[in-house]
Every structure is written in structure tokens, then in C-alpha cells.
C-alpha positions as CSV (number, residue, x, y, z in Angstrom):
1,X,-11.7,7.9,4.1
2,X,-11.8,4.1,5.0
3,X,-12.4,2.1,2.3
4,X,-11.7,-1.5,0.4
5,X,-8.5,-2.2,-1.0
6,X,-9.8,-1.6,-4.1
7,X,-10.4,2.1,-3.4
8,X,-7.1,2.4,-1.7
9,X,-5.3,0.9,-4.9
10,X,-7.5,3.0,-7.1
11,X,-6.4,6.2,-4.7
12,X,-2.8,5.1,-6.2
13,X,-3.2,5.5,-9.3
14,X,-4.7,8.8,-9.4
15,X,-1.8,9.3,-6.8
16,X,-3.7,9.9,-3.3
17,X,-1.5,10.0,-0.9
18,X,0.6,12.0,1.6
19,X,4.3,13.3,2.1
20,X,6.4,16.3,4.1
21,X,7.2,18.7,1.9
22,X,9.4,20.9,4.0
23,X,11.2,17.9,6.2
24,X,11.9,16.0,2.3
25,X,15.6,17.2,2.6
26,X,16.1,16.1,6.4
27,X,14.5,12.7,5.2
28,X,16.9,12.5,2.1
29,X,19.7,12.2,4.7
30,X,18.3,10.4,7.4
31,X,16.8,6.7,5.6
32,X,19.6,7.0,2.5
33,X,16.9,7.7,-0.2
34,X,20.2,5.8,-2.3
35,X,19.8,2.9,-0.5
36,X,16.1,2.7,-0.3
37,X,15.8,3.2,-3.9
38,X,18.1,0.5,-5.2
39,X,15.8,-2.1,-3.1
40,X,12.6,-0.8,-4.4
41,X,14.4,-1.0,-7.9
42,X,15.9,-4.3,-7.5
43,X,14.1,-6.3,-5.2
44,X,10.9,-5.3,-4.6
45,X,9.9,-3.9,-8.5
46,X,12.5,-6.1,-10.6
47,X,13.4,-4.4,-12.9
48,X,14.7,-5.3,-16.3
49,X,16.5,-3.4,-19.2
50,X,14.0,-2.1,-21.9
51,X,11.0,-1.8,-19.1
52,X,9.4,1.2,-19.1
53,X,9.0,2.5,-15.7
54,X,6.7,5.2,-13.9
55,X,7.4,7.0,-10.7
56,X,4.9,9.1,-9.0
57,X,4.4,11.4,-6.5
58,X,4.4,15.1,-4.9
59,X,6.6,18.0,-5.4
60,X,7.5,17.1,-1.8
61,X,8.1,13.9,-3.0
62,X,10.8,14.3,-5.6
63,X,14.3,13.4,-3.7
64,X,13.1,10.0,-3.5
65,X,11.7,10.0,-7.1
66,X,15.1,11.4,-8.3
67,X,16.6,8.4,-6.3
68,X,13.7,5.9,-8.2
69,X,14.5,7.1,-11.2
70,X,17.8,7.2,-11.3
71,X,18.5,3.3,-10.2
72,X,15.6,2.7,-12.5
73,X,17.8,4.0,-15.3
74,X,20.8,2.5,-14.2
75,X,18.9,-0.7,-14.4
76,X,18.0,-0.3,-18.1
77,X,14.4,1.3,-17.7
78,X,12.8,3.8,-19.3
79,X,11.8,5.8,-16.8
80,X,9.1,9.0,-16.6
81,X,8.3,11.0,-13.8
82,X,4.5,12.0,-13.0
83,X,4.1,15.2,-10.5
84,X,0.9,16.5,-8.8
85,X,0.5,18.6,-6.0
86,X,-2.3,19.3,-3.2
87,X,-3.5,22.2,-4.9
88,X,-4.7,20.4,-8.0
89,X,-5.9,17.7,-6.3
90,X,-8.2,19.5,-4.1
91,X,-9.1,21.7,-7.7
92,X,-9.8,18.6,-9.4
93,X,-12.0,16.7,-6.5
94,X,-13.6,20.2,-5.3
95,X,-13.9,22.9,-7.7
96,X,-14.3,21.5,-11.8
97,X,-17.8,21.3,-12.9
98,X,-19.2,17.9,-12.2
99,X,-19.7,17.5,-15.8
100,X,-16.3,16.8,-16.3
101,X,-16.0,14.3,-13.5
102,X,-17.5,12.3,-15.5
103,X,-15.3,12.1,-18.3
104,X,-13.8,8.4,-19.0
105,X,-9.8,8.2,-18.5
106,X,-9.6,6.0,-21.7
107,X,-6.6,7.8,-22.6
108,X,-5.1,6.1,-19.5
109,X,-6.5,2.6,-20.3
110,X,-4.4,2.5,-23.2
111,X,-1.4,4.7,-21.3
112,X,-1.3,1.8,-19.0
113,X,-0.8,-1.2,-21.8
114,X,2.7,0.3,-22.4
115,X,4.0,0.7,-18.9
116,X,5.5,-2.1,-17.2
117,X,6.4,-0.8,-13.8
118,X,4.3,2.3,-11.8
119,X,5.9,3.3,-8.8
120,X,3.9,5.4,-6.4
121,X,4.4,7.7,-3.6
122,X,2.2,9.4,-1.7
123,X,1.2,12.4,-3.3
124,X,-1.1,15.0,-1.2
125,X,1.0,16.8,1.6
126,X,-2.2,17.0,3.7
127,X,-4.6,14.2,2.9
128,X,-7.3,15.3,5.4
129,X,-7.4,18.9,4.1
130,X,-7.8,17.6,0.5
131,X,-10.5,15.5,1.1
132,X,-12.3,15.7,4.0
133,X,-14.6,18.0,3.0
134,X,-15.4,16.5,-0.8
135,X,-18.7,15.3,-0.9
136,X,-19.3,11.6,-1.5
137,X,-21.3,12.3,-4.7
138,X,-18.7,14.0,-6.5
139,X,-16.4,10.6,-5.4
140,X,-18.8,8.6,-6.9
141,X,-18.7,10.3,-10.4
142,X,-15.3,9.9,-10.6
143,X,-15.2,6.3,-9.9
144,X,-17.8,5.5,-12.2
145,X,-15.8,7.6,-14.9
146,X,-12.8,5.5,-14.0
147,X,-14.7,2.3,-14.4
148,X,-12.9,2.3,-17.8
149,X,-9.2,2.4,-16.5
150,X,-10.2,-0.2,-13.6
151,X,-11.4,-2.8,-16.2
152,X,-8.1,-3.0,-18.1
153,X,-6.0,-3.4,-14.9
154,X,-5.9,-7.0,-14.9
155,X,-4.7,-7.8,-18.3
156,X,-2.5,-4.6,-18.4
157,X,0.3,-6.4,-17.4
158,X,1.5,-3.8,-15.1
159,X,3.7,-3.9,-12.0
160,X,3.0,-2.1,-8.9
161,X,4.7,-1.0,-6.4
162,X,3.4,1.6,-3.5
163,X,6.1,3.3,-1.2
164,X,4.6,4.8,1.7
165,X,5.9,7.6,3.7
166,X,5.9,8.9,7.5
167,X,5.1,12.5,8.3
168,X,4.0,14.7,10.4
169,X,0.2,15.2,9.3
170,X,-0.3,11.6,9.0
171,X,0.9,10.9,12.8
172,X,-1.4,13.8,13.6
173,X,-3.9,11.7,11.8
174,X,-3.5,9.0,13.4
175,X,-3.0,10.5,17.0
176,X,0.7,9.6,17.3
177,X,4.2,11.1,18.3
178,X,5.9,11.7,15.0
179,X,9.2,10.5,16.5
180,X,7.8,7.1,16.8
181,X,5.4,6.7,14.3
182,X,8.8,7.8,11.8
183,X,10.6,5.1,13.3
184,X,7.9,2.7,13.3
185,X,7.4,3.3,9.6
186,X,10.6,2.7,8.5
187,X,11.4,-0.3,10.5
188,X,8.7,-2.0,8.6
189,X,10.2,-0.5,5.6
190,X,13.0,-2.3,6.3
191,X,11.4,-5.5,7.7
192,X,12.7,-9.0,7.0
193,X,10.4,-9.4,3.5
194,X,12.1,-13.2,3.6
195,X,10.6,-14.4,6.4
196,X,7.0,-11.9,6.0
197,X,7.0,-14.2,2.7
198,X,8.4,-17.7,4.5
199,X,4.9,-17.0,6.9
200,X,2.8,-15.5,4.3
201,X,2.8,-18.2,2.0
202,X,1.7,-20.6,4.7
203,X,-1.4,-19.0,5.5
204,X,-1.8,-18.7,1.8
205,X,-1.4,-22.3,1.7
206,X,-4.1,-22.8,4.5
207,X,-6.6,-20.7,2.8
208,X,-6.5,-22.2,-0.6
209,X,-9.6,-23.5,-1.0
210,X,-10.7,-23.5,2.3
211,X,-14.3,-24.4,2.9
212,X,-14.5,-22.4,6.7
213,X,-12.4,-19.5,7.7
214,X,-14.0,-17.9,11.2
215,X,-13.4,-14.8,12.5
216,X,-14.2,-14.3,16.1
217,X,-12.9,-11.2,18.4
218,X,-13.9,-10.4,22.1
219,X,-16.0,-7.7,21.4
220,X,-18.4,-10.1,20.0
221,X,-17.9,-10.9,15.9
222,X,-18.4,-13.9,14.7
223,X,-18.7,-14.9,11.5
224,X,-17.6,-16.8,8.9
225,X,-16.6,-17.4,4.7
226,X,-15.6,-19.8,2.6
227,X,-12.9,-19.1,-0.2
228,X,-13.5,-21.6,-2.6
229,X,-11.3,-21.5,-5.6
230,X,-10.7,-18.1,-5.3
231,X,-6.8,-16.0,-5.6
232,X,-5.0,-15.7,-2.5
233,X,-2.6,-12.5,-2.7
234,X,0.8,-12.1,-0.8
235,X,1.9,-8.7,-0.5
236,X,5.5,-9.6,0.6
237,X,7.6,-6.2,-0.7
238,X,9.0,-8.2,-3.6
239,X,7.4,-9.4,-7.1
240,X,9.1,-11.7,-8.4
241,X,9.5,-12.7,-12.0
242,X,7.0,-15.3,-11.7
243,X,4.7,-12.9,-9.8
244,X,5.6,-10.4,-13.1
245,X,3.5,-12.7,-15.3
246,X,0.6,-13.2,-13.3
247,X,-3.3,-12.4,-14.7
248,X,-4.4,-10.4,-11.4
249,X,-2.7,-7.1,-10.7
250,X,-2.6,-8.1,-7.4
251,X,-0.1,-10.7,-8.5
252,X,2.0,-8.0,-9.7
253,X,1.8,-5.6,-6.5
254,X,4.4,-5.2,-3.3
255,X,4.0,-2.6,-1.3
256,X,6.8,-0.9,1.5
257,X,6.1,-1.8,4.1
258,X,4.6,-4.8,2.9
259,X,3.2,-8.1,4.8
260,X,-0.2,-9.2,4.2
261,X,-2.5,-12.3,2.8
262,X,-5.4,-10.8,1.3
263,X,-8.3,-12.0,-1.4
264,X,-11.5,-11.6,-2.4
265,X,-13.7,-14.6,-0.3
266,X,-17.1,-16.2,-2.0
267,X,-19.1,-13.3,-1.4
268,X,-22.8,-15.1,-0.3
269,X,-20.7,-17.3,1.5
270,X,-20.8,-14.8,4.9
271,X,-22.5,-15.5,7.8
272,X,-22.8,-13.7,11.3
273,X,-21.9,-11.2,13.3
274,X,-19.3,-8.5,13.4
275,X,-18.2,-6.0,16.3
276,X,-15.9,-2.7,15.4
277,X,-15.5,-1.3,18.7
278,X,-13.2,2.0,17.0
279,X,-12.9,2.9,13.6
280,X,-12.9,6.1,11.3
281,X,-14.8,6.8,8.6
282,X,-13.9,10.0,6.4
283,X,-11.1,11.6,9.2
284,X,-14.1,11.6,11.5
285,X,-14.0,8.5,14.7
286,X,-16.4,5.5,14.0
287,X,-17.5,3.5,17.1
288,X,-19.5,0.9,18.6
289,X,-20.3,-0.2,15.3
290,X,-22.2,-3.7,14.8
291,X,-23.5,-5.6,11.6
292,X,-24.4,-8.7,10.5
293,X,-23.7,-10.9,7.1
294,X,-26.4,-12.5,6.0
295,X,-25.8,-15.0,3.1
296,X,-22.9,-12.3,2.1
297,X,-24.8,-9.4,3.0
298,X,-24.7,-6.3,5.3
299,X,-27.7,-6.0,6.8
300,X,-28.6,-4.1,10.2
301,X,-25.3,-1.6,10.6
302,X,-25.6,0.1,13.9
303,X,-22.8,2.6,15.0
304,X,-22.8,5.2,18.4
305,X,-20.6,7.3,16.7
306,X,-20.2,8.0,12.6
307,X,-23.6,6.3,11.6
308,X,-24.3,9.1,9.3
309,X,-20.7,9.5,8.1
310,X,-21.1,5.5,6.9
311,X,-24.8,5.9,5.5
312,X,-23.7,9.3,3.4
313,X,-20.0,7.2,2.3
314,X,-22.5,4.2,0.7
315,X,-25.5,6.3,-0.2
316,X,-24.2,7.2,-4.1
317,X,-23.4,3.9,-5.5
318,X,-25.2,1.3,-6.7
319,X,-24.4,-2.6,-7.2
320,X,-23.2,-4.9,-4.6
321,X,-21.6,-2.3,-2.3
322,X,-23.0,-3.8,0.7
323,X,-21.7,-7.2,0.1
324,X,-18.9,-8.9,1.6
325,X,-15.8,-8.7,-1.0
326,X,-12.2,-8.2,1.5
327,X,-10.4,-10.4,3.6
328,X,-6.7,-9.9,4.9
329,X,-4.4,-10.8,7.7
330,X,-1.5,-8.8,8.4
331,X,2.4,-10.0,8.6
332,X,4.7,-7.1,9.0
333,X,6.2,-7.4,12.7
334,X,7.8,-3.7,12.9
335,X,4.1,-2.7,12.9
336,X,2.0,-2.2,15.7
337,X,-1.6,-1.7,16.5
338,X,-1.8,1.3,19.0
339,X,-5.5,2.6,20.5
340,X,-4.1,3.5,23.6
341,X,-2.6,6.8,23.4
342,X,-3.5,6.8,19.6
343,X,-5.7,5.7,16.7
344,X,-4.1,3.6,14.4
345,X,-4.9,0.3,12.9
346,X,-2.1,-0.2,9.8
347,X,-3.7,-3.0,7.9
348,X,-0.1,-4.6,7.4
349,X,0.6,-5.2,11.3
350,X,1.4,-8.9,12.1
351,X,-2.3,-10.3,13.2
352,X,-4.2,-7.5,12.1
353,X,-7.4,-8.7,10.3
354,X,-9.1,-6.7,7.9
355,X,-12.6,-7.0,6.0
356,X,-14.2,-5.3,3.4
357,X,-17.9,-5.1,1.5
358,X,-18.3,-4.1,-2.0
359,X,-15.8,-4.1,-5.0
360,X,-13.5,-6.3,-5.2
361,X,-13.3,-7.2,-8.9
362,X,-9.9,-6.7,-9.7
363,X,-9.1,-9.2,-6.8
364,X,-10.9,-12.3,-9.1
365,X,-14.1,-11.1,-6.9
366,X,-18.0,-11.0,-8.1
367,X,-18.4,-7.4,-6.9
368,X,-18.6,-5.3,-10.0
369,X,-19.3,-1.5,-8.4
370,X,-17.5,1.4,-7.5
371,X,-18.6,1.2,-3.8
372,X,-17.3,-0.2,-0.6
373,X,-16.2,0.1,2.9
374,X,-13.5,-1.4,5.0
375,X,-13.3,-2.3,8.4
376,X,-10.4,-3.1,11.2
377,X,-10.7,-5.8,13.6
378,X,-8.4,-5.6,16.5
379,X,-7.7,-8.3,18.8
380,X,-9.5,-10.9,16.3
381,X,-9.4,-14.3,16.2
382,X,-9.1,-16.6,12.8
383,X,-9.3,-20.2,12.5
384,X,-9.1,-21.8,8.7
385,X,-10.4,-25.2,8.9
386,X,-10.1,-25.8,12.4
387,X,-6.4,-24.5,12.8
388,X,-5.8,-21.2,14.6
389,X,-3.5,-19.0,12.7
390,X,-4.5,-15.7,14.7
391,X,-5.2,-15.4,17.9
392,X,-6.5,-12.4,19.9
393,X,-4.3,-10.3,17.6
394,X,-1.0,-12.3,17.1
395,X,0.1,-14.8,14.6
396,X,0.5,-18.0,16.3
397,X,1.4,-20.5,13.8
């Protein structure tokens, strides 16, 4: 599924993700789950004595939760462990009665006040087999159900932290080697988060209250946003105590690998046109797709490939799911684009430029909905005021 940030943090906390069950052992040895886990505890999560501390994941997931958890308790945390599985994911998404989709987490809502760190891992072993074939309604149910938890995430104080993880049906996602795309993933892992902040920070110095960001690329976009006084977001791998205290979860989130500038622009503020030459939408390949913002608005979406898959992804919700709401550069070095011999597009690789329409409340954003849809632009081209800060793809500042 290719959606907003928002639906990809939401995906988090109902633990949506992916991890390799049988290789989990070899893993364990090879990247020093130890070592990896006293970062995450330390640096990137901060941990203090008396916080009380969530890790999530997969039963394929649990050496590196044991590893979480245990530097979490040697730090003074309290720490719980939350397991799922692909089986009860795909039972829960698939097979209950729609009825109780609908049911309101508010049990979570108030679950949530009391945690101060969640730590998740991908969860499903085989993303595309869970979820491919879920229709789009029964998504929408449970979004609008989970209205109630999304709502309380800004002043729940919480810390996030999402640890991603390489295996061998997400490179077959993705149309890579596993080899490489293992090593790839963990050198960003690893990445230097000083400097990913050191440049970070600039840009979200440059956009702060910028009154003209354009966004160019050579397959023809053009278009451009203002940001106005809105929240500019660093996702740097590290929150810091001063991050800790901040009123937008996105404040409080790092993820590994992390390195990217991202916020929620003046929505009307959109103007022109935009060019996706390769996409995906749902698992399924999304090309020579072309829209335009007018005054903040999709309007004439045109795609040779995956027009359908896009129409049937928006057709449930209702709201502003068709306005511009998601804006983000990416800063992590170790990661690459690769469409050439594969289909990836990690939103975190340095120069990568991301934009999304629909909700982006939780970012500070006017978009109250559940719907949304995000877009990769490769080889773009971003000015802020005049001053080139991406160009065809690479940072350049």
C-alpha cells in the first residue's frame, strides 16, 4: 500500500510491518542485536529510569525485542512486550465481521497516556500476502474506528521509535538482491545520525516559514507550496530530551534508518503540476501518472498503469483526502534510489522528495480524514526561496 506518513505511522501502531522469521537467528549474530539495541535504548529512544517502555513486534521478531527489552531494563524502564503474528493480522483485516471493525480502540487512547516510550518492529513476515488482497473498504472502517486513538496522539506524550528490518520478502518486494538490499539497510542503520542532523536542521531552518518552496523534476512537475508557520519535523534517529517534551508526536519520533525533513505545508497553498513516472500503489506498479494542484487540490489524476488501483485506494473516505497534506526530503546517504534493475524508492534516501494528499493532522496539518496517498519523486528538484537545496536528486547545499 502507498500511502501518507500518517497511514504509515498509524500502520505502526497497530504493528504493520515485516520481518524473517526463519533467518532471525542468523540476523542475531550477524548485526550484534546487543549492540543495536543499546543505541536504540540510549541514543535514539533516551531512556530514563521509571519510563515505561513498549517493544513491539513479530514472533520472528523477538531476538531483537529480547535485546530491546533487556537494555531497556537495564536502563531503569519498565518494559512490556506486545506480540502479533501474520496469521492474526490477516484474521483481523480479512475474516472478522465488519461490524466489529468498527469498534473504537478507546481502551488504547487511554493505554497510550501511561506509556512513555513504544518501540516498534515490523511485525507481518509477509506484508504483501497479508494485505494485498484486503479490500479498501474494510481499511477504511478501521481507520475511522481508530479516529479515537489518532486524536490523543499529540498530547499523549509518547516517544516513538520505528526499527526497520531487511528481509527477504521485502527485497522481493522491492525487486532487489537480498544481499545488497541487507547491506544497504543496515548501513543506513548505522549512518552518521550527527551529521544526517548537522544537514537536516539546515533545511529545517530554510523552510521555516518559507513563503515559496518549488518542486520541479525532468519528467515535467512543477509546482509549488508555501509553509507558513507551520512544524518542520527532523527525523534524525535520535530524540532528544528536548525533542521528549515536544506537543507533536512527530517531535517525539526517530526512526532506524532515519534522515528526513518532513511537515505538513499550507494545504490551499499548491499550485501546478506533478509527473510520477513509476510508482506502486497496493503491491501492484503505478506509472505515467500526472496530476495537478489547484489552490491545494488534486484535480485531473491520469495514470497508464494503476489508475483503478488509485481510484478504488481513495474511493471510501470522505474529507479532504484529495488535498495536498505531505512534504519531505530525504537525508540518509547509505540509501539509494534504484529503478534500474529494481523498484525502490526508500523515502529516507539523501535527495529523495516525497509528497502526500490527505491527512496530515497529527503533523499540525488542516487535513482532518482517514484518507490519503503518497507519491515518490525521483530525480526532483527543490528550491526554498530561491536557494537550491535539491538538485536532480542530490543534496547540494
Amino acid at each position: 500500500m502507498k500511502r501518507c506518513k500518517v497511514f504509515f505511522f498509524i500502520a505502526v501502531l497497530v504493528i504493520i510491518n515485516i520481518l524473517l522469521f526463519s533467518s532471525a537467528a542468523i540476523f542475531a549474530q550477524e548485526i550484534k542485536f546487543d549492540e543495536l539495541a543499546s543505541k536504540v535504548i540510549k541514543t535514539s529512544a533516551n531512556i530514563k529510569p521509571g519510563d515505561v517502555v513498549v517493544v513491539n513486534g513479530g514472533k520472528h521478531t523477538i531476538p531483537l525485542m529480547e535485546a530491546l527489552a533487556i537494555e531497556a531494563g537495564k536502563a531503569g524502564g519498565m518494559v512490556n512486550m506486545f506480540l502479533t503474528t501474520d496469521r492474526v493480522l490477516k484474521s483481523y483485516y480479512k475474516e472478522i465481521d465488519e461490524k466489529f471493525l468498527e469498534q473504537e480502540p478507546t481502551y488504547f487512547a487511554e493505554w497510550i497516556k501511561h506509556i512513555d516510550v513504544w518501540i516498534g518492529l515490523p511485525a507481518s513476515e509477509n506484508p504483501k500476502a497479508v494485505f494485498a488482497d484486503i479490500p479498501e473498504q474494510r481499511f477504511a472502517k478501521i481507520a475511522k474506528a481508530d479516529q479515537t486513538f489518532n486524536d490523543k496522539l499529540n498530547e499523549s506524550g509518547v516517544r516513538l521509535v520505528n526499527i526497520s528490518y531487511p528481509t527477504k520478502e521485502r527485497a522481493a518486494i522491492n525487486q532487489l538482491d537480498f544481499t545488497a538490499y541487507e547491506k544497504m539497510t543496515w548501513d543506513a542503520v548505522n549512518a552518521d545520525y550527527q551529521q544526517i542532523s548537522q544537514s537536516g536542521n539546515k533545511i529545517k531552518n530554510m523552510l521555516q516559514g518559507a513563503k515559496k518552496v518549488k518542486v520541479t523534476s525532468p519528467g515535467g512537475t512543477n509546482f509549488s507550496f508555501s509553509v507558513g508557520e507551520r512544524s518542520i519535523f527532523v527525523n534524525d534517529g535520535i530524540v532528544t530530551e528536548e525533542e521528549a517534551k515536544g506537543a507533536l508526536i512527530f517531535t517525539r519520533y526517530a526512526s532506524l534508518p532515519g534522515g528526513s525533513v518532513f511537515l505538513a505545508p499550507i494545504e490551499s497553498s499548491a499550485n501546478g503540476k506533478v509527473v510520477v513516472p513509476k510508482d506502486r500503489c497496493r503491491y501492484a506498479p503505478l506509472t505515467g501518472v500526472s496530476f495537478e494542484f489547484k489552490d491545494g487540490k488534486l484535480q485531473n489524476f491520469k495514470a497508464e498503469q494503476g489508475a483503478e488501483c488509485f481510484e478504488e485506494t481513495m474511493a471510501p473516505y470522505t474529507g479532504p483526502k484529495d488535498m495536498f497534506g505531505y512534504f519531505s526530503i530525504g537525508l540518509n546517504p547509505a540509501l539509494k534510489v534504484i529503478e534500474d534493475g529494481g523498484d525502490y524508492r526508500p523515502e529516507s534516501a539523501a535527495g529523495m522528495v516525497m509528497i502526500g494528499v490527505g491527512d496530515n493532522q497529527i503533523l499540525g496539518g488542516n487535513n482532518k480524514t482517514q484518507g490519503g496517498f503518497g507519491f515518490a519523486l525521483v530525480n526532483a528538484t527543490v528550491e526554498i526561496d530561491g536557494k537550491t537545496v535539491v538538485k536532480d536528486g542530490k543534496l547540494i547545499f
